[in-house]
C-alpha positions in Angstrom: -2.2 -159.0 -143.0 -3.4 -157.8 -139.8 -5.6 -159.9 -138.2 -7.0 -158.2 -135.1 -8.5 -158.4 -131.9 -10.8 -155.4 -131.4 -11.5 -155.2 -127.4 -9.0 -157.5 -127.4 -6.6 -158.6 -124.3 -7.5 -155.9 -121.8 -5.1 -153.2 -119.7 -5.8 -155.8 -116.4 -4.4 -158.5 -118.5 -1.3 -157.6 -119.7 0.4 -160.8 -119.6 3.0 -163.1 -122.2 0.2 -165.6 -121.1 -3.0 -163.4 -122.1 -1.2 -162.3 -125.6 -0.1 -165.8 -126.4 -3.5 -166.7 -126.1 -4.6 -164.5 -128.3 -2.2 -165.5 -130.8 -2.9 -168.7 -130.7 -6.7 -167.9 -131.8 -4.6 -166.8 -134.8 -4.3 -162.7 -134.1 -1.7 -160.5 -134.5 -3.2 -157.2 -133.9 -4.5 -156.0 -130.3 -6.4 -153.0 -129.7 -7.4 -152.0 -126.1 -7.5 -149.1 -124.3 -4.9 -147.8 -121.7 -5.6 -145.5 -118.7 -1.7 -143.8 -118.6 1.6 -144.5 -120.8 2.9 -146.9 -118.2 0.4 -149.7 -118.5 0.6 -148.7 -122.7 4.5 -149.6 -122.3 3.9 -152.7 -120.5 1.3 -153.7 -123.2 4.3 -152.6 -125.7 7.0 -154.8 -124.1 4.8 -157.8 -124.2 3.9 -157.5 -127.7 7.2 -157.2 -128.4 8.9 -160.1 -127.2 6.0 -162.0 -128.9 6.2 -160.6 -132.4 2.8 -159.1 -132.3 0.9 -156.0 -133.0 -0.9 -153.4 -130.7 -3.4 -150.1 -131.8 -3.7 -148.0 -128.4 -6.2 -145.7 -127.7 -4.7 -143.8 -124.1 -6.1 -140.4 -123.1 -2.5 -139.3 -122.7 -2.2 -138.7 -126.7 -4.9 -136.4 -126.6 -3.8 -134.5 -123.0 0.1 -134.9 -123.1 0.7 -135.7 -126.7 4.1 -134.3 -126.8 5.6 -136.7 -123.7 3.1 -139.4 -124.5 3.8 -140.0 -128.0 8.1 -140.3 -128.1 7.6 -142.9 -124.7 5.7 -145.2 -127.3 7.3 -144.4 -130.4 10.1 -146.9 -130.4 8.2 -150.5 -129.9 8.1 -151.9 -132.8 5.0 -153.2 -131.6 3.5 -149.8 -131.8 1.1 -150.4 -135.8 -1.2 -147.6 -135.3 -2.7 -144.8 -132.6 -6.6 -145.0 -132.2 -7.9 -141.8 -132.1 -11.7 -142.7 -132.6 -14.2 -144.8 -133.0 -17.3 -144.2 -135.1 -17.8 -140.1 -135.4 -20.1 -138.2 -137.0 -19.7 -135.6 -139.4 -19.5 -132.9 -136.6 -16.9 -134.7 -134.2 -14.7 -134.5 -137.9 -12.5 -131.1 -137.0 -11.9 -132.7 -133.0 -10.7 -136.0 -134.2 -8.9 -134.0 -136.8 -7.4 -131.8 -134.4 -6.1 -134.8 -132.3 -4.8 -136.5 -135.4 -2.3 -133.5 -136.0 -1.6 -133.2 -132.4 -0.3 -136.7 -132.5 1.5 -136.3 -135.4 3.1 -133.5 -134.1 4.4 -135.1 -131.5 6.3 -136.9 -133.3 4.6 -140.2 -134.9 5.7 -142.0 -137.0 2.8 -144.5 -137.1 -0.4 -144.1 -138.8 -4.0 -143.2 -136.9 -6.3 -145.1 -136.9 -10.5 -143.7 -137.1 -12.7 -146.6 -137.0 -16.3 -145.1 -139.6 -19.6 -145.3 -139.2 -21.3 -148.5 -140.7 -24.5 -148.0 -143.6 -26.6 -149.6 -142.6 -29.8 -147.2 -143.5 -30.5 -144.0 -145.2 -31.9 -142.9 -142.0 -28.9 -144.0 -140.1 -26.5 -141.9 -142.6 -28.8 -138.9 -141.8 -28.4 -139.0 -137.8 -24.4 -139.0 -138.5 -24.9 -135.6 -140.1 -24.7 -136.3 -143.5 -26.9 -136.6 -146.5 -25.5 -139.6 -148.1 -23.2 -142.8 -146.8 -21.0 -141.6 -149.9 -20.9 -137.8 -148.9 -20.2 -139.3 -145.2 -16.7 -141.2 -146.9 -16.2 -138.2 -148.5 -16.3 -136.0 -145.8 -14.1 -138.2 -143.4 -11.6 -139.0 -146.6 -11.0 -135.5 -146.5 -11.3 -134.4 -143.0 -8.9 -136.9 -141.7 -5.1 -138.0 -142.2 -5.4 -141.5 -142.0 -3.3 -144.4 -143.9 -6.3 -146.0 -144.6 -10.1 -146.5 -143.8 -11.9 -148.5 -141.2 -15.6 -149.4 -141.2 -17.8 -151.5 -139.4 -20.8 -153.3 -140.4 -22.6 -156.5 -138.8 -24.4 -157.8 -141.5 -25.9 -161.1 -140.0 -28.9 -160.9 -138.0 -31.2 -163.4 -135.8 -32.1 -166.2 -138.1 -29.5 -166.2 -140.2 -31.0 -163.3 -142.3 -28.2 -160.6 -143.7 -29.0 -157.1 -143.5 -29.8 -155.5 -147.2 -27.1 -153.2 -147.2 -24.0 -154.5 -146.4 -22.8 -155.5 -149.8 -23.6 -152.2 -150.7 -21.7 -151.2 -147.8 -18.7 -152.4 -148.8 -18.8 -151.3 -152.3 -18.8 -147.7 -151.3 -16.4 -148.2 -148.8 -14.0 -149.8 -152.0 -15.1 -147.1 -154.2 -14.1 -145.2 -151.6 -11.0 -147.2 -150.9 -10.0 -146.7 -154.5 -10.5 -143.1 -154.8 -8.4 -142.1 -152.4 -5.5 -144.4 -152.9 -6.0 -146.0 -149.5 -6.4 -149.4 -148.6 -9.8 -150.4 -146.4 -10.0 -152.6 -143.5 -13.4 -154.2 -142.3 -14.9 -156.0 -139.5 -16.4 -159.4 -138.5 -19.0 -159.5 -135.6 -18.2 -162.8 -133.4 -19.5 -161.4 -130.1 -23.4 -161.8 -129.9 -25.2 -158.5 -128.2 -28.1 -156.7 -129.2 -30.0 -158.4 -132.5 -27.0 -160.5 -133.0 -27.2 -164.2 -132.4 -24.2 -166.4 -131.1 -21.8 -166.7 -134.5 -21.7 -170.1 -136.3 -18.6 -171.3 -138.9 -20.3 -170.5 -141.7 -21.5 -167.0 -141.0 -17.6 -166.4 -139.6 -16.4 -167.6 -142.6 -18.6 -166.3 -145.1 -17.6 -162.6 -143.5 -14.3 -162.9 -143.9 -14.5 -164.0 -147.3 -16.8 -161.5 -148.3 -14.5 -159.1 -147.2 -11.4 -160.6 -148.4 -13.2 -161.0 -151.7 -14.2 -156.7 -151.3 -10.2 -155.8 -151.0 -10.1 -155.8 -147.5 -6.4 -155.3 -146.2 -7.0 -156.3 -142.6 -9.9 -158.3 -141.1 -11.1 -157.3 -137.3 -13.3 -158.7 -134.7 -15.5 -157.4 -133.0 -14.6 -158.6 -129.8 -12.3 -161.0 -128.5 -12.6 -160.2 -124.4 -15.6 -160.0 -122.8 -17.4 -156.1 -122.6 -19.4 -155.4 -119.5 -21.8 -152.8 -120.3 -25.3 -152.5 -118.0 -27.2 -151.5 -121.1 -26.0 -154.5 -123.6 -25.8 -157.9 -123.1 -22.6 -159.0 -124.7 -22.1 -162.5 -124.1 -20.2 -165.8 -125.5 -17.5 -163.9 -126.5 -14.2 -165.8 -127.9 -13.2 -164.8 -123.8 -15.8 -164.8 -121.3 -16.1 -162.4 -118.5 -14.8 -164.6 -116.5 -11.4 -164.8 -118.9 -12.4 -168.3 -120.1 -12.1 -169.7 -123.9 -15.5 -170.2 -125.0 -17.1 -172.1 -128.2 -16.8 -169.1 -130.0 -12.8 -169.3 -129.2 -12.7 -172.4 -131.3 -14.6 -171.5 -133.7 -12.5 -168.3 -134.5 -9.2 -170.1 -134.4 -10.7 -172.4 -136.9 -11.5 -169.4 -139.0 -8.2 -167.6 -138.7 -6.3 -170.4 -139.5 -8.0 -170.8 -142.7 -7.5 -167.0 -142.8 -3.3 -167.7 -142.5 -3.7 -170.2 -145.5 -5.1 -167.1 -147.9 -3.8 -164.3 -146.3 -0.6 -163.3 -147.7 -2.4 -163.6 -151.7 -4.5 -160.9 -150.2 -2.3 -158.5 -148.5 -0.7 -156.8 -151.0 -3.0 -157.6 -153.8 -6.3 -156.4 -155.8 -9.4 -158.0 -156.5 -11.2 -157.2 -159.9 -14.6 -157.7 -161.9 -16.7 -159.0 -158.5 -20.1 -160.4 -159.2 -23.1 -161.9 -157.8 -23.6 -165.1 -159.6 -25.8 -168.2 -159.3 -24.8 -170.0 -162.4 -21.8 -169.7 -163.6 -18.3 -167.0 -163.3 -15.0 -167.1 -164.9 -15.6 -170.1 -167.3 -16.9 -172.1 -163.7 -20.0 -173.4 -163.6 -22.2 -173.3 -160.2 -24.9 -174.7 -158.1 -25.1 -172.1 -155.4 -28.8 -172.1 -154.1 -27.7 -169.0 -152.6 -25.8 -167.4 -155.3 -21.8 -166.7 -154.8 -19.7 -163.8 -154.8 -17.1 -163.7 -157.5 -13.9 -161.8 -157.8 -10.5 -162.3 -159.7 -7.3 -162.2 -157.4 -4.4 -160.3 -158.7 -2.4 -161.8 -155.9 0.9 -160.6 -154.1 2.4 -163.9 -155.3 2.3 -163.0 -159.0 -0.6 -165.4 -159.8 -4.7 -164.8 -160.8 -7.0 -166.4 -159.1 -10.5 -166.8 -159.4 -12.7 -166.0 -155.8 -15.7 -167.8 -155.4 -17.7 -167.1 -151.8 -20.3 -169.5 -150.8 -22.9 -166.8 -149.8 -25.4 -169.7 -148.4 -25.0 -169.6 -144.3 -26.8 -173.2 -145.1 -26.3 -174.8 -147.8 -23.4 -176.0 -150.1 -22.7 -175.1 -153.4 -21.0 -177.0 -156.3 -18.3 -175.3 -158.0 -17.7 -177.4 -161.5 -14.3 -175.9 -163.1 -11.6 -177.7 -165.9 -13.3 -181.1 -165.4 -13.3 -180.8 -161.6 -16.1 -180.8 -159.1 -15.4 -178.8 -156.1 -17.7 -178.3 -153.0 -17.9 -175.6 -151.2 -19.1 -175.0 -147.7 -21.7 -172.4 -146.2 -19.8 -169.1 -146.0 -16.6 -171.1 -147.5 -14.4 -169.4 -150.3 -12.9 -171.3 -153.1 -9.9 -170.1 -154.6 -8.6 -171.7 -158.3 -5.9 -170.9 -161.2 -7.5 -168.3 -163.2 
């Protein structure tokens, strides 16, 4: 399963050191942006000899595609080009345009469009579209992409969760499943903006939400530092000063309980997901909160039933077969179905 770093080890960085890092915070996946095909192929070369994964956005697949493309081609490295990052309905025939251009060119790897989150009605209209579902649509159909990419930041000062984001996500599934494409999503770890500085359990409990949706890859949202005059990014898993932070910790913890689950996931389909506060799947619960439950067809052969702590607070008690399990805030408990 990817597992990636968006804003992740910067073009100034390139470095076995910086990418090991990174991989030891439990990624695989680095996407950062490149100024000309030489710094890419260094990038490339690095990623290489460690066994990981890079998604590229460099101007030169947009102005040069037809050199660009076959320098980059053969890393193996090389997952995905990014062509763009949140459009609206009328940037649709551009990125489209690029998309082809790349293609083209001669690549063999997907491209990757990152979508617009829901998170109002009023949002959905200044994209350029009537609906969020009309905007999946649109973009579904607009663009030839391997699969769909959306991000949402659904935890807010206080610990409060926006309305929409389960909704969110069950569009982007529906979506998902219409098309025959798998869907990646997002986790926010860097606080900016309304965001507050990210604790275990609201980690956790996005990446178990997701996981529980059908995600297929699970991104983060950042991993280095951004400067940027008119946000205040801060406490990011790197620092602007290219020092490990809390937050470092904290996601490593979270990604290595991501490694433990992730290959049930990849490759497998989730089914018959519910918000419960009482009881799912023959379990009986104590979830002052409510969970989120889901049965696993998992790559492994086996069912399994999900159950998501969706409390950011408090624990829930998960009573299953004549077992007691508890379950930490934002924690996901996975049994034999």
């Amino acid at each position: 399963m990817p597992i990636v770093a968006y804003m992740g080890v910067p073009k100034t960085e390139t470095s076995v050191q910086r990418y090991r890092e990174m991989q030891e915070c439990g990624f695989n996946t680095n996407i950062a942006m490149f100024d000309n095909e030489s710094q890419l192929v260094q990038a490339l070369q690095v990623a290489d000899s460690l066994g990981l994964s890079l998604i590229p956005y460099c101007n030169a697949f947009f102005s040069r595609p037809e050199s660009s493309v076959p320098q980059v081609e053969s890393y193996a490295s090389l997952m995905a080009y990014l062509v763009c990052d949140e459009p609206y309905v009328k940037d649709l025939p551009r990125v489209s345009e690029r998309i082809a251009a790349i293609k083209a060119a001669g690549a063999m790897r997907p491209c990757y469009v990152n979508l617009h989150p829901y998170y109002s009605d009023k949002a959905v209209k200044q994209i350029g579209s009537s609906s969020y579902t009309e905007y999946l649509r649109a973009c579904s159909a607009a663009l030839d992409v391997d699969f769909l990419s959306f991000d949402h930041y659904p935890i807010l000062h206080g610990d409060s969760l926006r309305s929409t984001w389960y909704d969110n996500l069950q569009m982007v599934r529906d979506e998902a499943k219409r098309t025959g494409r798998p869907f990646w999503a997002f986790v926010l770890c860097t606080p900016h903006l309304v965001y507050t500085e990210p604790t275990l359990a609201q980690l956790r409990l996005q990446v178990n939400v997701n996981l529980a949706y059908g995600a297929q890859a699970i991104q983060y949202y950042t991993y280095w530092h951004i400067s940027d005059p008119q946000i205040d990014y801060h406490d990011s898993p790197i620092d602007s000063a290219g020092m490990r932070t809390p937050t470092y910790q904290l996601v490593r913890q979270v990604n290595e309980e991501l490694r433990h689950v992730a290959s049930l996931f990849y490759g497998g389909k989730t089914s018959h997901l519910s918000h419960v506060s009482r009881s799912y799947a023959h379990t009986k619960l104590n979830a002052p909160n409510g969970a989120l439950g889901a049965i696993l067809a998992a790559s492994d052969g086996k069912r399994y039933v999900v159950l998501v702590n969706k409390s950011l607070l408090s624990e829930m008690t998960v009573s299953y077969r004549g077992e007691t399990y508890l379950v930490s805030p934002g924690a996901m408990l996975m049994l034999p179905a």
